[in-house]
PyMOL Python script that loads the backbone (N, CA, C, O; Angstrom):
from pymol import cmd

cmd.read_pdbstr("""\
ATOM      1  N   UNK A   1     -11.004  31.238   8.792  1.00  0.00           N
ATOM      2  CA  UNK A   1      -9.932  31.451   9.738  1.00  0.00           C
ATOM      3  C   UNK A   1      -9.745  32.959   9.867  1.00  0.00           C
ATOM      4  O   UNK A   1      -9.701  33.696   8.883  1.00  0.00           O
ATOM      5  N   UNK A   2      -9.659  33.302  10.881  1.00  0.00           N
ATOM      6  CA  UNK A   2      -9.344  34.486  11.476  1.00  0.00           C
ATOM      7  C   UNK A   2      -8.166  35.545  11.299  1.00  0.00           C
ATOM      8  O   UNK A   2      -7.227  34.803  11.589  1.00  0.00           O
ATOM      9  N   UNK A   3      -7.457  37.038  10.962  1.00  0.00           N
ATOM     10  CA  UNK A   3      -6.859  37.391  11.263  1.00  0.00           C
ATOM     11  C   UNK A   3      -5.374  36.663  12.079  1.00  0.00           C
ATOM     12  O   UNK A   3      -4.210  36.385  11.789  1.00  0.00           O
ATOM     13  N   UNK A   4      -6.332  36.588  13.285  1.00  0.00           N
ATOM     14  CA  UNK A   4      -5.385  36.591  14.330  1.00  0.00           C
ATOM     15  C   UNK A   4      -4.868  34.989  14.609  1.00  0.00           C
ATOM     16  O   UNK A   4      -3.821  34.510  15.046  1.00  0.00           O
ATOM     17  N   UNK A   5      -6.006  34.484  14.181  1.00  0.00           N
ATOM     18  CA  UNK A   5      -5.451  32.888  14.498  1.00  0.00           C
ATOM     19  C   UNK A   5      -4.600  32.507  12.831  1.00  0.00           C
ATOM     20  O   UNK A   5      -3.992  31.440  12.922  1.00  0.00           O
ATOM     21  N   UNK A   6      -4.497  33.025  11.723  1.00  0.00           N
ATOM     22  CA  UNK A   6      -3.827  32.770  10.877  1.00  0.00           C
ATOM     23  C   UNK A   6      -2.607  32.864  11.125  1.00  0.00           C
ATOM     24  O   UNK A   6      -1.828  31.913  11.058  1.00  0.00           O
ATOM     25  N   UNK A   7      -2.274  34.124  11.469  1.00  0.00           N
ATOM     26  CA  UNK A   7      -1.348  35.147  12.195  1.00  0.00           C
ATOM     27  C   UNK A   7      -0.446  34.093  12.859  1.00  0.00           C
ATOM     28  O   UNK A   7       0.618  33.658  12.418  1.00  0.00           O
ATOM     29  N   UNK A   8      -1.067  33.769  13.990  1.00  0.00           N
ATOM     30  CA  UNK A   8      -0.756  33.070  15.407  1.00  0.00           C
ATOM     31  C   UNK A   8      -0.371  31.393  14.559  1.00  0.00           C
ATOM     32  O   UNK A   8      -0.051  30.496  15.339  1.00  0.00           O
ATOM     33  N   UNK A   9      -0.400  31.150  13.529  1.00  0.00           N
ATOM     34  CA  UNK A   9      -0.740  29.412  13.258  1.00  0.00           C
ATOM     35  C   UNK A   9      -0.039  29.301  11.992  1.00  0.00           C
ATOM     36  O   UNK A   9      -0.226  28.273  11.342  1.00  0.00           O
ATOM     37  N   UNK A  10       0.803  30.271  11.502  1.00  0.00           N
ATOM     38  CA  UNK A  10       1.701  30.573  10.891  1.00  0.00           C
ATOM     39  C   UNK A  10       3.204  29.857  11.073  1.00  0.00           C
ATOM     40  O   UNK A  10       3.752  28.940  10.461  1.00  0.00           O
ATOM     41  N   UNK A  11       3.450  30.360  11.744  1.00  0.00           N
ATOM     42  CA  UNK A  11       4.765  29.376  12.423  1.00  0.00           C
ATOM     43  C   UNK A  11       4.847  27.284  11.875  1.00  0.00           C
ATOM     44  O   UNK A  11       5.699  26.419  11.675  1.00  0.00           O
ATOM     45  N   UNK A  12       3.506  27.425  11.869  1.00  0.00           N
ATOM     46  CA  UNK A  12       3.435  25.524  11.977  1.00  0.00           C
ATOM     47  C   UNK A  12       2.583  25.004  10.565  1.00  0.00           C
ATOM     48  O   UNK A  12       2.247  23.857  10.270  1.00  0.00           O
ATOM     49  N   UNK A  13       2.337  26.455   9.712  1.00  0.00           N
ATOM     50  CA  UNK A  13       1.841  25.719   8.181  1.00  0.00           C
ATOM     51  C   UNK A  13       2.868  24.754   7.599  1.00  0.00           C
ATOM     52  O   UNK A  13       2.398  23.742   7.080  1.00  0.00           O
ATOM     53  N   UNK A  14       4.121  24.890   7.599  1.00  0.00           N
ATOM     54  CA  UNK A  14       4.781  24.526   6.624  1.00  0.00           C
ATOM     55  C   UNK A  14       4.868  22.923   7.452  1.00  0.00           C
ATOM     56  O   UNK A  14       5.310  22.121   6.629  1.00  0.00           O
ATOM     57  N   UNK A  15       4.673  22.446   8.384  1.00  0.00           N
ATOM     58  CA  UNK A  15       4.917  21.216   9.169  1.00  0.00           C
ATOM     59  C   UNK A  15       3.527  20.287   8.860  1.00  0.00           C
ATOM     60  O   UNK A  15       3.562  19.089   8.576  1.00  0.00           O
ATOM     61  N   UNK A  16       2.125  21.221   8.998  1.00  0.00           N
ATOM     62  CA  UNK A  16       0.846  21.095   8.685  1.00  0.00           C
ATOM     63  C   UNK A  16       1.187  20.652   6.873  1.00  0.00           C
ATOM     64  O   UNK A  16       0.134  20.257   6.372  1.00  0.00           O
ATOM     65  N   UNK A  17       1.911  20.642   6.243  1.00  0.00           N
ATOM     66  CA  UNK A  17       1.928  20.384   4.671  1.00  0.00           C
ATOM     67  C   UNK A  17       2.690  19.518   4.624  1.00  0.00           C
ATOM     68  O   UNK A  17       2.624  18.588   3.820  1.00  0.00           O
ATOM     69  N   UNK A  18       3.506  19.663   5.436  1.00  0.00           N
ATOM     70  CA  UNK A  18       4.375  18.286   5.361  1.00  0.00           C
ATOM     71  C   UNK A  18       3.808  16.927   5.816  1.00  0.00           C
ATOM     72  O   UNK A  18       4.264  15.826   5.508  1.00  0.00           O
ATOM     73  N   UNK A  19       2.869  17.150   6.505  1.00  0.00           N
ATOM     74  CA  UNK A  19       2.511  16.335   7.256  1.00  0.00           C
ATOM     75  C   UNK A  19       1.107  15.852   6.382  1.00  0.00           C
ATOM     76  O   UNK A  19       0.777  14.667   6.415  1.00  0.00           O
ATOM     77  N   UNK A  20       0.377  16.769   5.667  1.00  0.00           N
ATOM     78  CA  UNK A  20      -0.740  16.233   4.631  1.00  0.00           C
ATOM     79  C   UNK A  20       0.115  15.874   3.695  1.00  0.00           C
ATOM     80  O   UNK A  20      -0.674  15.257   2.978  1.00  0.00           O
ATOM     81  N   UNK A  21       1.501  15.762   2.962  1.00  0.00           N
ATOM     82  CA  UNK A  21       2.193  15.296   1.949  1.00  0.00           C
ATOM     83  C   UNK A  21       2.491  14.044   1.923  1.00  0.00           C
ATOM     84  O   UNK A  21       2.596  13.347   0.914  1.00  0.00           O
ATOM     85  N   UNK A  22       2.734  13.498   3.797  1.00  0.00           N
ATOM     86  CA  UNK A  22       2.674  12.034   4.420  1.00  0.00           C
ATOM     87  C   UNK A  22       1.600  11.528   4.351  1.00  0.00           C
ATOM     88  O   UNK A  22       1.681  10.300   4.329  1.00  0.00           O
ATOM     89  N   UNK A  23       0.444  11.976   4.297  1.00  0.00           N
ATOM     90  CA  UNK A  23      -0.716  11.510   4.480  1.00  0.00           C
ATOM     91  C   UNK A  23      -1.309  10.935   3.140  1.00  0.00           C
ATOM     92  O   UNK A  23      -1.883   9.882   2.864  1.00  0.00           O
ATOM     93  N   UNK A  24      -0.928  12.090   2.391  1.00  0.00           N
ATOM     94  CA  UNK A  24      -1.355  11.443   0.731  1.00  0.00           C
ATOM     95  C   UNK A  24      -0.319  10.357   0.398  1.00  0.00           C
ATOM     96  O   UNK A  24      -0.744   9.324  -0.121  1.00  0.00           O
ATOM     97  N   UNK A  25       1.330  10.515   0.704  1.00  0.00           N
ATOM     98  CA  UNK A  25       1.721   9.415   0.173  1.00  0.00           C
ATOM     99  C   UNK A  25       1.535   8.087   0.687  1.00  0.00           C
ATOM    100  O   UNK A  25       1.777   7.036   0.094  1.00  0.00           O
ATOM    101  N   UNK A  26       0.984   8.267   2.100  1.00  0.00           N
ATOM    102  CA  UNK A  26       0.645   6.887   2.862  1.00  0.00           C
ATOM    103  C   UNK A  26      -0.754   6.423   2.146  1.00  0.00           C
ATOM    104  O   UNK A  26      -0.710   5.254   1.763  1.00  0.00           O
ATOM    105  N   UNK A  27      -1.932   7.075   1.901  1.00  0.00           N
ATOM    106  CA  UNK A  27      -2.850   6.023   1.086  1.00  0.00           C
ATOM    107  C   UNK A  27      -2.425   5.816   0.111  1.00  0.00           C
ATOM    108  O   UNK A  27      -2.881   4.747  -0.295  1.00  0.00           O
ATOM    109  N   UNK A  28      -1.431   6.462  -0.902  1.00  0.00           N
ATOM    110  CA  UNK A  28      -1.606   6.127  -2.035  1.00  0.00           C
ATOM    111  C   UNK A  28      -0.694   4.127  -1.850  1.00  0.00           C
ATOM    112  O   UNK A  28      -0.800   2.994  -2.321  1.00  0.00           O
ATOM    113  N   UNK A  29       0.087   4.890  -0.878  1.00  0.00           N
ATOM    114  CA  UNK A  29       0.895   2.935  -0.499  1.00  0.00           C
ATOM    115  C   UNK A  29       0.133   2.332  -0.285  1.00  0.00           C
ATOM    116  O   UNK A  29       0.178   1.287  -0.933  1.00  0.00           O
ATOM    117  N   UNK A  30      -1.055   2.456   0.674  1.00  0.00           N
ATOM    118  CA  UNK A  30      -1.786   1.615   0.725  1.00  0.00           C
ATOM    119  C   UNK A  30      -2.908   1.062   0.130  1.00  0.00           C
ATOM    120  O   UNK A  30      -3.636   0.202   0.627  1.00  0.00           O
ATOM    121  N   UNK A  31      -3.040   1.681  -1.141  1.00  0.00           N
ATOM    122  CA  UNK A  31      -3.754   1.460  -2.099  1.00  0.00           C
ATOM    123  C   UNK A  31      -3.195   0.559  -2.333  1.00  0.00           C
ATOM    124  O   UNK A  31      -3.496  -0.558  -1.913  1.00  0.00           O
ATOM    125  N   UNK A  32      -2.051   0.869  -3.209  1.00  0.00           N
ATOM    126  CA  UNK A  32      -1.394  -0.178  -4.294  1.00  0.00           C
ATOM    127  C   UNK A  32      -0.928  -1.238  -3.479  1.00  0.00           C
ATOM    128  O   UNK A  32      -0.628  -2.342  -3.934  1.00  0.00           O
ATOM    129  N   UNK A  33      -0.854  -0.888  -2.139  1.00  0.00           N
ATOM    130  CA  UNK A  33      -0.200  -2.682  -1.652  1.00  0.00           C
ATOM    131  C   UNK A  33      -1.594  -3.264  -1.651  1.00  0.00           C
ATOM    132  O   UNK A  33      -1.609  -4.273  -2.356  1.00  0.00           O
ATOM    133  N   UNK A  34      -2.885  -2.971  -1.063  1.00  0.00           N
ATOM    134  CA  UNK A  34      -3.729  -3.860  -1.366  1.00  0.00           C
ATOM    135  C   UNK A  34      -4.726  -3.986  -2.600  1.00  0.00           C
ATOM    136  O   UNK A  34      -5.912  -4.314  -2.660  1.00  0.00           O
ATOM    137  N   UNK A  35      -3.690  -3.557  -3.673  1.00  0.00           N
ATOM    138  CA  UNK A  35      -4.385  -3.776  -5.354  1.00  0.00           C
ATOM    139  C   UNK A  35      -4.099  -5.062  -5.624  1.00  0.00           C
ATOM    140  O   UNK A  35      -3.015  -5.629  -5.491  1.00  0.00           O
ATOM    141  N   UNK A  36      -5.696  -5.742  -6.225  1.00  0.00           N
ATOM    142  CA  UNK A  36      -5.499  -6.811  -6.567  1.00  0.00           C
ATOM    143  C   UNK A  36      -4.555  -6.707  -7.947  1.00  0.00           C
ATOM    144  O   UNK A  36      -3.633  -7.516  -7.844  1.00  0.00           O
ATOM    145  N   UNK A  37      -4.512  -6.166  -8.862  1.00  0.00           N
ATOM    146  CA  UNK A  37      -4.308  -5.833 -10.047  1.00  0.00           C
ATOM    147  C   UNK A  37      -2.741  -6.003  -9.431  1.00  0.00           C
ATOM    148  O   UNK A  37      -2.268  -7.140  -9.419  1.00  0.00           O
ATOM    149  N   UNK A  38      -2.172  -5.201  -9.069  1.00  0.00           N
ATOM    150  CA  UNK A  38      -0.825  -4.813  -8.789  1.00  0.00           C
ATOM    151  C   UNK A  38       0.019  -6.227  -7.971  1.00  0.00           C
ATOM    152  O   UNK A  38       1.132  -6.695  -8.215  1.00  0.00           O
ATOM    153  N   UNK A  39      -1.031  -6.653  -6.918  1.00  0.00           N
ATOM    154  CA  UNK A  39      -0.889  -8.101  -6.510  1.00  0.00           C
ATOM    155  C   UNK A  39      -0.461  -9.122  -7.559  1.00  0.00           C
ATOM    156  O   UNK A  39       0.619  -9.709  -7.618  1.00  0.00           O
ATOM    157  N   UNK A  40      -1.705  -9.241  -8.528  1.00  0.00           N
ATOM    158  CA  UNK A  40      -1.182 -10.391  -9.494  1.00  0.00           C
ATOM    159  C   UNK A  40       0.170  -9.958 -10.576  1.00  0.00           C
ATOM    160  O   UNK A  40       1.042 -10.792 -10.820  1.00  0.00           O
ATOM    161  N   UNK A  41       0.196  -8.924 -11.015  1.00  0.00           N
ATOM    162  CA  UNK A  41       1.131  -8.437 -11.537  1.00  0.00           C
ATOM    163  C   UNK A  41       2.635  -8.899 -10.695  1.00  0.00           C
ATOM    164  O   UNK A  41       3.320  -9.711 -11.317  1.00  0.00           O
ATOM    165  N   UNK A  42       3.067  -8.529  -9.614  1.00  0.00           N
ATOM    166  CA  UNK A  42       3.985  -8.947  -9.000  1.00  0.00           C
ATOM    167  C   UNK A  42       4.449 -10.758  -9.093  1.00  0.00           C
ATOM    168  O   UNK A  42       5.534 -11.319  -9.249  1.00  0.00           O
ATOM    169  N   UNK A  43       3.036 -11.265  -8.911  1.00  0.00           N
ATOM    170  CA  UNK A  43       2.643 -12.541  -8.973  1.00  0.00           C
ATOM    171  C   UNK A  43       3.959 -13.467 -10.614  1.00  0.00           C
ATOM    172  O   UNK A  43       4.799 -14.357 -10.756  1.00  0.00           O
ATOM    173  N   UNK A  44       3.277 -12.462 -11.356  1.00  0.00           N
ATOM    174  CA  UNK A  44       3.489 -12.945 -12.722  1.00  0.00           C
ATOM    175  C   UNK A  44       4.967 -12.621 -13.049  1.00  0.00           C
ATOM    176  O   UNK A  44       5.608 -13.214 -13.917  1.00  0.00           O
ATOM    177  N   UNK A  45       5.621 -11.259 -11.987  1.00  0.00           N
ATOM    178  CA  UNK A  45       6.760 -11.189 -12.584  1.00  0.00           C
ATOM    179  C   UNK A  45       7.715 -12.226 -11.932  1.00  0.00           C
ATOM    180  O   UNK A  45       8.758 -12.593 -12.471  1.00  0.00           O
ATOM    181  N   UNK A  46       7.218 -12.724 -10.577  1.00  0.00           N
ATOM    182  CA  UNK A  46       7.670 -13.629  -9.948  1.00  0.00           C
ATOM    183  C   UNK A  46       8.038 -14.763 -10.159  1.00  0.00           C
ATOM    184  O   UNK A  46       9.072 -15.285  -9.743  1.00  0.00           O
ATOM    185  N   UNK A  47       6.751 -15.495 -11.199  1.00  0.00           N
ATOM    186  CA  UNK A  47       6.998 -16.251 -11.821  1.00  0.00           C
ATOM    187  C   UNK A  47       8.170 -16.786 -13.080  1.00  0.00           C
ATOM    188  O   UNK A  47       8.620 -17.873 -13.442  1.00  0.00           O
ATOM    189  N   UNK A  48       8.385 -15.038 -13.568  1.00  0.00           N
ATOM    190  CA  UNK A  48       8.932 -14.898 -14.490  1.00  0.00           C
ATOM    191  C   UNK A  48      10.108 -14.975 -14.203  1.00  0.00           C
ATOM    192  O   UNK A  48      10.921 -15.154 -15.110  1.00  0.00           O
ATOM    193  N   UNK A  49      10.614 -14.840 -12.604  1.00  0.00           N
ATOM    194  CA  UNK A  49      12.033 -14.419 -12.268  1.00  0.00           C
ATOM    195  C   UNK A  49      12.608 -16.317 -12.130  1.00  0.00           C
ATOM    196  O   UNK A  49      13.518 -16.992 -12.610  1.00  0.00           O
ATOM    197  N   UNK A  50      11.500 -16.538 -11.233  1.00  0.00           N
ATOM    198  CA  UNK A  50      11.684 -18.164 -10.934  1.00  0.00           C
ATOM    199  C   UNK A  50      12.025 -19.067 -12.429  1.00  0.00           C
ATOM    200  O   UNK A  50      12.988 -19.826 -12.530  1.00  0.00           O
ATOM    201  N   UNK A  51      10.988 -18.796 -13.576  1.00  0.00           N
ATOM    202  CA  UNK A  51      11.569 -19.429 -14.413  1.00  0.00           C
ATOM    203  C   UNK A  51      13.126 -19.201 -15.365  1.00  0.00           C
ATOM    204  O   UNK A  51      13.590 -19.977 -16.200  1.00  0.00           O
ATOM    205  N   UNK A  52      13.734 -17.779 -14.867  1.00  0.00           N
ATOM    206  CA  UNK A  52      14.720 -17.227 -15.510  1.00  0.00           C
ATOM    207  C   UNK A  52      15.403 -17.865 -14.900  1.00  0.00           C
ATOM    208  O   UNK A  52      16.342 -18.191 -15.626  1.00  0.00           O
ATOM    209  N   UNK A  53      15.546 -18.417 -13.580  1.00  0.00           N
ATOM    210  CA  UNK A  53      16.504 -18.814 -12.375  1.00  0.00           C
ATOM    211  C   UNK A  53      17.065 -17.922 -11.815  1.00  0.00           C
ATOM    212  O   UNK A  53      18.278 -18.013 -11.631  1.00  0.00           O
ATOM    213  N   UNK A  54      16.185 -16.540 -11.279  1.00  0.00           N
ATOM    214  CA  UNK A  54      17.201 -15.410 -11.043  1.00  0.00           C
ATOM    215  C   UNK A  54      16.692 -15.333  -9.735  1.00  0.00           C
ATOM    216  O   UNK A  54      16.988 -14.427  -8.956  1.00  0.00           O
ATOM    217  N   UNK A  55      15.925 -16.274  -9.475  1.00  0.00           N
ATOM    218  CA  UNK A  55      15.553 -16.887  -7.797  1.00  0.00           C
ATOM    219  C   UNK A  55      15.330 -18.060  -7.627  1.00  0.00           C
ATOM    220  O   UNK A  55      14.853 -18.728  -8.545  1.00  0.00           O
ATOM    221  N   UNK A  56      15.688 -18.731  -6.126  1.00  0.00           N
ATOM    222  CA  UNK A  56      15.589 -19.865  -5.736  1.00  0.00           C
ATOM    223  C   UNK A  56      13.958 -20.215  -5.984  1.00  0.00           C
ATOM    224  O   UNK A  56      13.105 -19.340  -6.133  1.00  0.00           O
ATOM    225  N   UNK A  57      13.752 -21.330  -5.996  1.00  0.00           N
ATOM    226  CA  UNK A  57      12.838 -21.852  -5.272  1.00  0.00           C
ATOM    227  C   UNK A  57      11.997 -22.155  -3.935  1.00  0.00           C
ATOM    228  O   UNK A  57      10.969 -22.796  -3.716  1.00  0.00           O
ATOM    229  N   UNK A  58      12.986 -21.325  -3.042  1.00  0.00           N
ATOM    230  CA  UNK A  58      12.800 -21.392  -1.610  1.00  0.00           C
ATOM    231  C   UNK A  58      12.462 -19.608  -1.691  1.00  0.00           C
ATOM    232  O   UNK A  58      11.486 -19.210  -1.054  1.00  0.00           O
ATOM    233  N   UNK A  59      13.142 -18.780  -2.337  1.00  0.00           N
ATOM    234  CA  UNK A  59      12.589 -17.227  -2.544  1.00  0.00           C
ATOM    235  C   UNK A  59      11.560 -17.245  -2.809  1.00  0.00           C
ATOM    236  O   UNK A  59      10.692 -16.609  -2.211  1.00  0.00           O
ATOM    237  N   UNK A  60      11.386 -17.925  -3.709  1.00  0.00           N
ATOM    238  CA  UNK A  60       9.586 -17.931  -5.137  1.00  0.00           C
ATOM    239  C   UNK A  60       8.960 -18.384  -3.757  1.00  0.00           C
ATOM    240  O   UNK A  60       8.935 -17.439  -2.969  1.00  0.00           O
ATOM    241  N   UNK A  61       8.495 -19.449  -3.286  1.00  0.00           N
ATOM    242  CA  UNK A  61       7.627 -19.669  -2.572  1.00  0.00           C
ATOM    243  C   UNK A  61       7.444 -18.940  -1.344  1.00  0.00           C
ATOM    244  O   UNK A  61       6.316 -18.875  -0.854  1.00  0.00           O
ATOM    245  N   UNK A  62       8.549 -18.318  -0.726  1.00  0.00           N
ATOM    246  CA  UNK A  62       8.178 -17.617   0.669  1.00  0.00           C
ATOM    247  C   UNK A  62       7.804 -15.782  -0.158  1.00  0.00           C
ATOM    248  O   UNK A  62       7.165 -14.877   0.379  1.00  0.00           O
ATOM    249  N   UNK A  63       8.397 -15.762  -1.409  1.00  0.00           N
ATOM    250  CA  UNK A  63       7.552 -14.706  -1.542  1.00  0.00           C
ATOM    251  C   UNK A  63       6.152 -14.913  -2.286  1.00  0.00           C
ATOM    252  O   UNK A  63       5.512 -13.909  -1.970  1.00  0.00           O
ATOM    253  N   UNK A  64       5.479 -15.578  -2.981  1.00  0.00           N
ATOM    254  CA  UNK A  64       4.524 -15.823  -3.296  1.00  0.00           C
ATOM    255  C   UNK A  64       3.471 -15.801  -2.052  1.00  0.00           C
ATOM    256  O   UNK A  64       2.531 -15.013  -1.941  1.00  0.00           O
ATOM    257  N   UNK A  65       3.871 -16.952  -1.037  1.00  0.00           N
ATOM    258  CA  UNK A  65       2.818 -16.838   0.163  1.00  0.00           C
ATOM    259  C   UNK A  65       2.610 -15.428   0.660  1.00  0.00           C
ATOM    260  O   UNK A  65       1.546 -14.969   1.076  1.00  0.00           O
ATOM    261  N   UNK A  66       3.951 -14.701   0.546  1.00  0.00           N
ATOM    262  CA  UNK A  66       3.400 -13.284   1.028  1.00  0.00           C
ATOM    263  C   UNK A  66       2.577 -12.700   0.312  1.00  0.00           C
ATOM    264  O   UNK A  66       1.580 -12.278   0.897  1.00  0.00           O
ATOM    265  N   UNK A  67       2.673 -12.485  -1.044  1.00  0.00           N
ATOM    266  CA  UNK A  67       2.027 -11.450  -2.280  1.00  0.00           C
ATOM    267  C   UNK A  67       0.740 -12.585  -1.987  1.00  0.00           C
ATOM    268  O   UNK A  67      -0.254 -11.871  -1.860  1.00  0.00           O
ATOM    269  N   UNK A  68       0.407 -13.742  -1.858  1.00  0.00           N
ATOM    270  CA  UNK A  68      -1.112 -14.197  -1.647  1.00  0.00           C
ATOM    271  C   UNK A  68      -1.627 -13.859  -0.716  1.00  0.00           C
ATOM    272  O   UNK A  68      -2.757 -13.379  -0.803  1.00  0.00           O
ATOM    273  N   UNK A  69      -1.009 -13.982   0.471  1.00  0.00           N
ATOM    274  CA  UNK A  69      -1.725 -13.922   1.824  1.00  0.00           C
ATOM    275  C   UNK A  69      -2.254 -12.035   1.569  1.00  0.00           C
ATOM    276  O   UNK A  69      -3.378 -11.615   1.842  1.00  0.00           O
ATOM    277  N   UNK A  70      -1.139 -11.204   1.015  1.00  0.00           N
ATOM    278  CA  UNK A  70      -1.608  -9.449   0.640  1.00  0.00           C
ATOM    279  C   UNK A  70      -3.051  -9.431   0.174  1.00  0.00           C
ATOM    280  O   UNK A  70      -4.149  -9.039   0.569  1.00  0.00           O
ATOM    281  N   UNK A  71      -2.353 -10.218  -1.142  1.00  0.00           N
ATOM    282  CA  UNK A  71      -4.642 -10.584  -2.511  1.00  0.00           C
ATOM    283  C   UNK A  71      -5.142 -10.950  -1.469  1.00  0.00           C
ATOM    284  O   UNK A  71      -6.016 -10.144  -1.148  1.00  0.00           O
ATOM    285  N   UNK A  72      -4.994 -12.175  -0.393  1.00  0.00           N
ATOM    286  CA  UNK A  72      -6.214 -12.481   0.201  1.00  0.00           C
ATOM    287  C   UNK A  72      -6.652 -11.561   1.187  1.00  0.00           C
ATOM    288  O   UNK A  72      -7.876 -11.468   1.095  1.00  0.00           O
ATOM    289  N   UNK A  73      -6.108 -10.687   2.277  1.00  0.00           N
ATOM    290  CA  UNK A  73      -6.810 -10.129   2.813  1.00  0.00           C
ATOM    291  C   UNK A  73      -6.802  -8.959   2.000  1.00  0.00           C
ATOM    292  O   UNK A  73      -7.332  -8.162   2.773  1.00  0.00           O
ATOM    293  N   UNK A  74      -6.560  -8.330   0.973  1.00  0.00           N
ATOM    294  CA  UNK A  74      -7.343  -7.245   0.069  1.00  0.00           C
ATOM    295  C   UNK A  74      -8.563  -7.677  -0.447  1.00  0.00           C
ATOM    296  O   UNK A  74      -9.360  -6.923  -1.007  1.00  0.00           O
ATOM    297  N   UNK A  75      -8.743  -8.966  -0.260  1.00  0.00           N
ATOM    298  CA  UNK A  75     -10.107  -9.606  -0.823  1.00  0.00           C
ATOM    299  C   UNK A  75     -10.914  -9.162  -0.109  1.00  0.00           C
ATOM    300  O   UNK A  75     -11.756  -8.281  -0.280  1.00  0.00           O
ATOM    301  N   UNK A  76     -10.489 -10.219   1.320  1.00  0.00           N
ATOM    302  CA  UNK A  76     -11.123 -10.229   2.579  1.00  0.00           C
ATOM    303  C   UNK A  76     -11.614  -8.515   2.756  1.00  0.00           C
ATOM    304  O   UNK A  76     -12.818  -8.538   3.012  1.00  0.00           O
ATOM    305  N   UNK A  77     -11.386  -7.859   2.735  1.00  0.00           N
ATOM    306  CA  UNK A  77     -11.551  -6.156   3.155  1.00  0.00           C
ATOM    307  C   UNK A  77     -12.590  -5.670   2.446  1.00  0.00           C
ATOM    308  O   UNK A  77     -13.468  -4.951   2.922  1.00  0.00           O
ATOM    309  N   UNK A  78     -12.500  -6.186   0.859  1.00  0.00           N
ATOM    310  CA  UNK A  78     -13.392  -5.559  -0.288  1.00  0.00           C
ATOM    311  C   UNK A  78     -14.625  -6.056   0.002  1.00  0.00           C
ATOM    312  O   UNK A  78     -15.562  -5.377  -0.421  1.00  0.00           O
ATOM    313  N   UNK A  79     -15.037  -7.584   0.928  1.00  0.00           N
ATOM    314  CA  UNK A  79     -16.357  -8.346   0.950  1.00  0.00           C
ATOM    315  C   UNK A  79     -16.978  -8.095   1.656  1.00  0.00           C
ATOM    316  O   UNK A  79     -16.840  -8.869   2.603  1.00  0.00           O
ATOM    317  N   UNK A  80     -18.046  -7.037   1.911  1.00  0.00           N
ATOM    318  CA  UNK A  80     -19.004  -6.627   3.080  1.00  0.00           C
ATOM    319  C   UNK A  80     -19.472  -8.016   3.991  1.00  0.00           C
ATOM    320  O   UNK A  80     -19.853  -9.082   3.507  1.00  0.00           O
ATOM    321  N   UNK A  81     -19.368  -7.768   5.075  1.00  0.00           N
ATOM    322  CA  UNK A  81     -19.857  -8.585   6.380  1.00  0.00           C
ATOM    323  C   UNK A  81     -21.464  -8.553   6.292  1.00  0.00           C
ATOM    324  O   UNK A  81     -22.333  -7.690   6.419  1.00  0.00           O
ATOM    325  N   UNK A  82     -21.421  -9.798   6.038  1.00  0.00           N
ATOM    326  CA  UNK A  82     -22.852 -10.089   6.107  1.00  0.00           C
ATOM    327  C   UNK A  82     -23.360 -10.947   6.887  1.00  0.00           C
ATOM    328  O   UNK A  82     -23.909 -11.922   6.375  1.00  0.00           O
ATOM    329  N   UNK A  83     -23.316 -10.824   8.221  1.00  0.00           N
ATOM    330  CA  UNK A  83     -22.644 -11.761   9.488  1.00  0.00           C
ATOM    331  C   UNK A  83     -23.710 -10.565  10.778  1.00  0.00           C
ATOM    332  O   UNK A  83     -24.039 -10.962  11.896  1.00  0.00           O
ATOM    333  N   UNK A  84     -23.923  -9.686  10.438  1.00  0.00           N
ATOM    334  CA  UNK A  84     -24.426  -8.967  10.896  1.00  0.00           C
ATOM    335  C   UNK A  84     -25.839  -9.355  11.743  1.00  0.00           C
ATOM    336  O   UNK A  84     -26.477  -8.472  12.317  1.00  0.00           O
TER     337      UNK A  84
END
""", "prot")
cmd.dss("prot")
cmd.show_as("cartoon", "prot")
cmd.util.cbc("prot")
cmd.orient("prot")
């Protein structure tokens, strides 16, 4: 980078960092939402809440289908297309 274009591009670093600071914290979310690891983990504490009774039965299951349907297409993503 140049003198003059540093110079000139100055004004908008600090927006340019803010904006790679969004960027890292957005994969790192989207890592962990489609970790299988982190998936079943949720899974298990879920279970754990349902058997405490510190959720319905109508909670446990509409959140379970969600945290599965997450594992399954984190599956789906990890399995190269061989369809080709």
């Amino acid at each position: 980078m140049g003198l003059i274009t540093g110079l000139l591009t100055l004004p908008v670093a600090p927006v340019r960092g803010v904006v790679w600071v969004a960027e890292k914290l957005n994969e790192a979310a989207e890592r962990e939402l489609s970790d299988p690891r982190v998936l079943r983990a949720q899974l298990a504490v879920l279970n754990q809440e349902l058997e405490a009774g510190d959720i319905t039965l109508e909670e446990f299951e509409r959140e379970e289908d969600r945290l599965l349907d997450r594992l399954h297409a984190a599956r789906a993503a990890r399995v190269p297309d061989d369809r080709r």
